[in-house]
N, C-alpha and C positions, 0 to 999 in steps of 0.2 A: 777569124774562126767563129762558127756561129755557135752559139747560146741562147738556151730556152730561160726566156724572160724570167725574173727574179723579183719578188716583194721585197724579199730579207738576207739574209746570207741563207737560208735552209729551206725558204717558202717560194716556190717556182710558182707559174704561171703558164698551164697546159690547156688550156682553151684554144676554141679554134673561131675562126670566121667563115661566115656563111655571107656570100656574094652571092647566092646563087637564087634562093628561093624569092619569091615574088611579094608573097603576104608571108606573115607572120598569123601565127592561127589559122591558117587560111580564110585572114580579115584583111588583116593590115600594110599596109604598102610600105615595102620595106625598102625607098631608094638608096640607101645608102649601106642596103646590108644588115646583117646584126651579127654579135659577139655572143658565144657558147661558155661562160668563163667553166674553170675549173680548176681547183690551187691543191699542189702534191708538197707535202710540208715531211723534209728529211729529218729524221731523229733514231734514238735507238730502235724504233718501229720508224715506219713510213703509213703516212697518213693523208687520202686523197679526199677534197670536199666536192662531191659532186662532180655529175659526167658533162658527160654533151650529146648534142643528139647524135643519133645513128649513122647517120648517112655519113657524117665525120668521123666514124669510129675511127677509120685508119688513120688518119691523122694524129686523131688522141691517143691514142696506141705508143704511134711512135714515138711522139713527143715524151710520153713516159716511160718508153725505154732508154730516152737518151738523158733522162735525168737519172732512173732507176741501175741502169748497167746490169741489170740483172739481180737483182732485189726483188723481193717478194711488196705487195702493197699487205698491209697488217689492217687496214681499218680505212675502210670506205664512211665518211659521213654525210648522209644525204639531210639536204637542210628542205630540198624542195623534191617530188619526186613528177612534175609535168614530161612531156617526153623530152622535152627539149634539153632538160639536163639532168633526167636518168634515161633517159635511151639506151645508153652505152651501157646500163649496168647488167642486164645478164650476158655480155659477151665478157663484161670486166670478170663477172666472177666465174666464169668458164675457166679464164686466163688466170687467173689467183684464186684456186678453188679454194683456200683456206684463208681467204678475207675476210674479217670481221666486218658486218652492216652496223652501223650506227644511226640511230632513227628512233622517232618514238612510235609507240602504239600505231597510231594514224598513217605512220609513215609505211609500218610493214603491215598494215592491212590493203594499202596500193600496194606495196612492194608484190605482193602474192596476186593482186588480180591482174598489175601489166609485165609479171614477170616469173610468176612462179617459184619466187622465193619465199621461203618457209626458215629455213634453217641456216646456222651461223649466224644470228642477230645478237645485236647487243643494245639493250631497249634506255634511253635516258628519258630522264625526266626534264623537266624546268630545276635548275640550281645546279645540277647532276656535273659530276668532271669527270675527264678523261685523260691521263697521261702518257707522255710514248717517248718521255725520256727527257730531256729539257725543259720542254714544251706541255704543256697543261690547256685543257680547253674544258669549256664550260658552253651549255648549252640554256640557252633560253627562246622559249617556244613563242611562237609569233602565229599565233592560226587564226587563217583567213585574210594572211596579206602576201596570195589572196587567195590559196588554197586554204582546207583544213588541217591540212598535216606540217604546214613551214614551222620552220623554227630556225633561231640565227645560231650563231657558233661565234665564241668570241675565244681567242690564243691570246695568252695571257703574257706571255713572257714578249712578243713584239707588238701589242697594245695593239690587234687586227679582228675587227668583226667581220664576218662572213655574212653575208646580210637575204641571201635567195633573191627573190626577184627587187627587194626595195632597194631604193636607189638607182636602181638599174635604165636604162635606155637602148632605144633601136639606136643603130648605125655598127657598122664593122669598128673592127681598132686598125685604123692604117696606118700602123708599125710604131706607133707609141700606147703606152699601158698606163701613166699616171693622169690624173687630172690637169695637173702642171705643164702638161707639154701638153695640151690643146691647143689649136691656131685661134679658136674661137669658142670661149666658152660660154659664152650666150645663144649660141647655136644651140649646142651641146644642149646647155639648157631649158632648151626649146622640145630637144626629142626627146628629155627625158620627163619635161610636161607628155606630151602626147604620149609615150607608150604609160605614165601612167594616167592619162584620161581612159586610154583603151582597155589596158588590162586589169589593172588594181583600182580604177576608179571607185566601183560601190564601195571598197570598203571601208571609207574613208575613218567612222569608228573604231574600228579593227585596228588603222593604221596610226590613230593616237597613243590606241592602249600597248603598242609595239614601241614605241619613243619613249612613252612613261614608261613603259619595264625598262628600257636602258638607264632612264634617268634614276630608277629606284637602286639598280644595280651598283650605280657608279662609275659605271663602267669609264674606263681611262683611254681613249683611241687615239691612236697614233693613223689608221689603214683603216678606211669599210672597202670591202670586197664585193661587189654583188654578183648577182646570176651572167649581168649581160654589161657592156660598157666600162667605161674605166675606173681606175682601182681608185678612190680617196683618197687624198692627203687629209690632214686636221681641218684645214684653211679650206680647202674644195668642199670635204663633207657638212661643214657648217652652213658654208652655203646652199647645198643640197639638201639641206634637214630641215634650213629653214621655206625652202620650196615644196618639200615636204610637206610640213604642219600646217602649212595656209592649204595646196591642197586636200586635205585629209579633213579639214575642217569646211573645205567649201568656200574658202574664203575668194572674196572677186575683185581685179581694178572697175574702177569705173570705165564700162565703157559697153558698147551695145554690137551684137550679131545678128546682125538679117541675115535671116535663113529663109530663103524660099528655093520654090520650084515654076516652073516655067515652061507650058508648051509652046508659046505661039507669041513668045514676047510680052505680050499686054501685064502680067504681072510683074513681070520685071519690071517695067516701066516704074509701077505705083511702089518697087521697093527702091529705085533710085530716089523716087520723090521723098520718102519717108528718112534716106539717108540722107539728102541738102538737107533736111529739115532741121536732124539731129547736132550737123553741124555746123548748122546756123545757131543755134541756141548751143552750141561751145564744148558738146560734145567732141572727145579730141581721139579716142579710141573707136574706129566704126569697122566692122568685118565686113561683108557682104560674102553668101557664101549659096549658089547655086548649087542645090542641092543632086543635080544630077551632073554635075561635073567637078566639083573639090573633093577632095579626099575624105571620106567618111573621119580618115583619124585628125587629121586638120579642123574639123566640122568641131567633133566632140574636145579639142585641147580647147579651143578659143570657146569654149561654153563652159568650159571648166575656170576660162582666165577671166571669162569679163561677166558683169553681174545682170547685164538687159540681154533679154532675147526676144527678136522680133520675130514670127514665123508667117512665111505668107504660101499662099498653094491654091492652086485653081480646084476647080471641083471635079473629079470626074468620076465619070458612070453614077451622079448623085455622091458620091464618098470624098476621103482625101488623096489627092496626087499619091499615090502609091512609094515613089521614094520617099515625099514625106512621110509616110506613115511609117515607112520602115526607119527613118531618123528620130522619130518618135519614144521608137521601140529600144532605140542603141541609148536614148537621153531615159527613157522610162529603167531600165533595169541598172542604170548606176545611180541611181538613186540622186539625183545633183539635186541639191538644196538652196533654197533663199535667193531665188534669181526672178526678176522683176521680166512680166511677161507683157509683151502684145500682140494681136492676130490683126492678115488682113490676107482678102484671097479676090478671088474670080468668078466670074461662072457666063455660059452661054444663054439657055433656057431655064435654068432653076437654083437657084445657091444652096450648096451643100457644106463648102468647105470650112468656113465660120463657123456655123454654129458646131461642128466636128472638133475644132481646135481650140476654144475657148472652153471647153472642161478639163482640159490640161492642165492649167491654171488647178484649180480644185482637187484632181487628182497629184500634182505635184508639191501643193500648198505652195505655189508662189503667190505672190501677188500680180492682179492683171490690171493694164494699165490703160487709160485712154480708153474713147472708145473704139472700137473693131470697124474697119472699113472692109467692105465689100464691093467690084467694082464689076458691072455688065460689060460682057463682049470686051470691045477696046472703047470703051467712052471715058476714058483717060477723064476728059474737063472734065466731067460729074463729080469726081471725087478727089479733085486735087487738094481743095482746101480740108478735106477730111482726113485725107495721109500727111498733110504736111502738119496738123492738129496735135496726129497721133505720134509722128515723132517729136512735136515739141512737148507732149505728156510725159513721154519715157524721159526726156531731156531734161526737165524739171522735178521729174522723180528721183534721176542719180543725183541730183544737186544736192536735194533733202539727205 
């Protein structure tokens, strides 16, 4: 007989899956899906944290009727208010006209602009509790990871943070809910690099000062729950936390991504060269990653993971390869730090693309490495010994 997933003996699991949409954000390549979570915690009141998007409403509906039986929800908690999981919230409060909103300030000045709620709120603070009968929650504010308005929700009596989008990763739940029953958790921990290279990337300070408020708290975890993906155990979440603090810090393995672009071959060429180079001189981590055919969110996870980036782009119309520039723009607004740089490009009648991509360097504050090769038309031999130079620079740079 079927049953709606369980945390605790009281704390259900009414989230849904989405198999269906393409991107996320309408960015991100979603091959495997992604998870809508949303947790309805049964006590003297009934208490739901966060919806799911829209287009699931029916789903989330029923799932909450089949835990509810006909029970009123008493107190909606929104920890994140993106659509993706408040979508559902003014159809919820149609359906339970006399639910209590739980949110702070921030939270219901979205609440009113994507939904037009005004009234029945119940505004916390950071430290602030709430009780509904066994069960006690305490709310601590987390803003800008990686909205303004998030804040986590910790239930006291089964030792369970609710955490919005941190922790969280793309992929569906295909019919298991704990970290524990994953086939492969090094996967797992792959997409939850990448959705947060994508989504919560910049705000890497934001997301220390969100760890340090746990740690100041004390807070005792048994369970993190987040927005999307599977629930924490103790053991999972540590490891997840400590994936976490390296990314949030910018922290990198050694190891290097060619990134270029590529009309007509010949650049390719000179970033082949530049990778024997790297791994001739024992470089053991190497990406290559053509920028008009890898996955922008694959692009930005391995830029987030390894500390060298090489960027190479032909010139055109006088400028930069135009996907470069747009990959540029995805690396310039997350702000990623302390990554050892080098440029190298193309051109037919005039070079433009160099001197374009070596202020990166300066406006990024990285350090740039080697010098910058530039290579006419396809005359490959002119500049072999100058790419192969350049990767043994960056090669002796991650040594230091």
């Amino acid at each position: 007989m079927y049953q709606v997933p369980q945390i605790t003996d009281s704390i259900y699991y009414v989230g849904v899956n989405d198999r269906m949409k393409a991107l996320f954000e309408n960015m991100w390549s979603l091959p495997n899906g992604v998870a809508y979570n949303s947790y309805l915690i049964v006590d003297e009141q009934t208490t739901l944290i966060d919806t799911v998007d829209i287009c699931y409403s029916d789903i989330f509906m029923h799932k909450l009727e089949l835990v509810l039986q006909g029970r009123p929800i008493d107190y909606l908690i929104i920890n994140h208010m993106e659509p993706d999981h408040g979508g559902s919230i003014g159809l919820l409060r149609q359906r339970y006209p006399e639910m209590k909103i739980v949110g702070n300030k921030k939270t219901f000045d979205m609440l009113s602009g994507f939904h037009g709620i005004t009234e029945g709120l119940h505004e916390v603070k950071n430290g602030d509790a709430l009780r509904i009968g066994r069960h006690e929650f305490s709310f601590l504010m987390a803003p800008m990871v990686h909205w303004p308005e998030v804040m986590f929700t910790y239930e006291q009596t089964n030792k369970i943070l609710f955490t919005a989008d941190a922790f969280g990763s793309f992929g569906a739940l295909d019919g298991y809910l704990f970290d524990s029953q994953l086939p492969d958790r090094t996967a797992y921990f792959r997409e939850m690099q990448r959705y947060y290279a994508t989504v919560i990337g910049k705000y890497g300070g934001f997301v220390q000062k969100a760890l340090a408020s746990i740690d100041k708290q004390g807070l005792d975890i048994d369970f993190v729950c987040p927005a999307h993906g599977v629930v924490w155990g103790r053991e999972g979440y540590e490891e997840a936390r400590a994936i976490y603090d390296r990314l949030a810090q910018f922290a990198s393995t050694p190891g290097v991504v060619i990134l270029y672009g590529s009309m007509y071959g010949n650049t390719e060429q000179l970033a082949d060269v530049i990778a024997q180079s790297l791994s001739a001189s024992g470089v053991q981590h190497i990406v290559c990653h053509n920028v008009t055919k890898s996955d922008p969110s694959e692009i930005l996870c391995d830029i987030f993971r390894y500390q060298g980036l090489i960027i190479g782009c032909p010139t055109y119309c006088g400028e930069l390869f135009s996907p470069i520039q747009n990959l540029l723009q995805l690396i310039r607004i997350r702000d990623v730090k302390n990554r050892l740089y080098s440029v190298f490009g193309s051109y037919t009648w005039a070079p433009g693309a160099v001197k374009r991509l070596v202020p990166f360097a300066d406006e990024m504050k990285w350090e740039l490495i080697g010098e910058s090769v530039e290579m006419k038309m396809s005359d490959l031999p002119s500049v072999l010994d100058a790419g192969w130079a350049l990767g043994q620079a960056m090669a002796e740079r991650l040594k230091a």
